[in-house]
N, C-alpha and C positions, 0 to 999 in steps of 0.2 A: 188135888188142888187145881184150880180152873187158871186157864190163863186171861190176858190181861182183854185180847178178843174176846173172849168165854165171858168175862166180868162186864164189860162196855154192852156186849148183845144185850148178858140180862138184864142191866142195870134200865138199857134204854127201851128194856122190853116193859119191866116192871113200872116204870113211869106211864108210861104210855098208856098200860093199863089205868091206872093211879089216877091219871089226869083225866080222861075219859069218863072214868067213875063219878071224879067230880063236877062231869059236864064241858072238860074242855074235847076241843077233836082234835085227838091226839094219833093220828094213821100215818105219819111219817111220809106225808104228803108236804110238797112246798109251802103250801096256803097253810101248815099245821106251825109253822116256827110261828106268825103272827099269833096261837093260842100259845106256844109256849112264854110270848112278850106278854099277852092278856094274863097269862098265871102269875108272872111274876109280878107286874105293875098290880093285881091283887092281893099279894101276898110278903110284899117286899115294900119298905117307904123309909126313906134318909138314911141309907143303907145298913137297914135292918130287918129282920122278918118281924112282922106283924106279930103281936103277942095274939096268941089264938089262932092264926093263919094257920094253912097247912103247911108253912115252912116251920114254924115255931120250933118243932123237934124234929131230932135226927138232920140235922143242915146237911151237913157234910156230905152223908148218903144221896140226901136228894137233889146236891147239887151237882155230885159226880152223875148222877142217876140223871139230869137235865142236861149236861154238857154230853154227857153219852150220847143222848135225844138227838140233839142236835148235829154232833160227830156224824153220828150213823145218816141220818138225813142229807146231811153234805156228799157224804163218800160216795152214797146212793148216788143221787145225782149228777155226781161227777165220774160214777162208774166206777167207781175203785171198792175194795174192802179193805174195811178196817185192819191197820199192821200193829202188831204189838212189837215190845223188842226180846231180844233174845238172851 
């Protein structure tokens, strides 16, 4: 069983791919959180996901899997790694 580090890497790994795929620039660069605003304000309107968007399924997953993104981006930047609890 992986831990909660173990789950946020992949998660933020697997998006990142994901988002990429569909043309966002997803490298976990600063200037990348403004594609993860562009993904959402695509795929998201009067807080819901778009029918058809690529939030429509699996939300949950991919919005743990987008808060990861973003976690890991921050930590990065601020020098820390990500802490799970114990």
């Amino acid at each position: 069983m992986a831990t909660l580090p173990q789950d946020v890497t992949s998660a933020a790994e697997w998006i990142a791919g994901a988002l990429q795929h569909s043309g966002y620039q997803a490298d976990f660069s600063p200037q990348s959180l403004a594609e993860i605003d562009r993904f959402i304000d695509d795929h998201w309107s009067d807080g819901r996901a778009r029918p058809g968007g690529l939030l429509a399924d699996a939300l949950g997953h991919k919005l743990f899997a987008l808060g990861a993104y973003v976690g890991r981006d921050h930590s990065a930047r601020a020098g820390r790694e990500l802490a799970g609890r114990r």
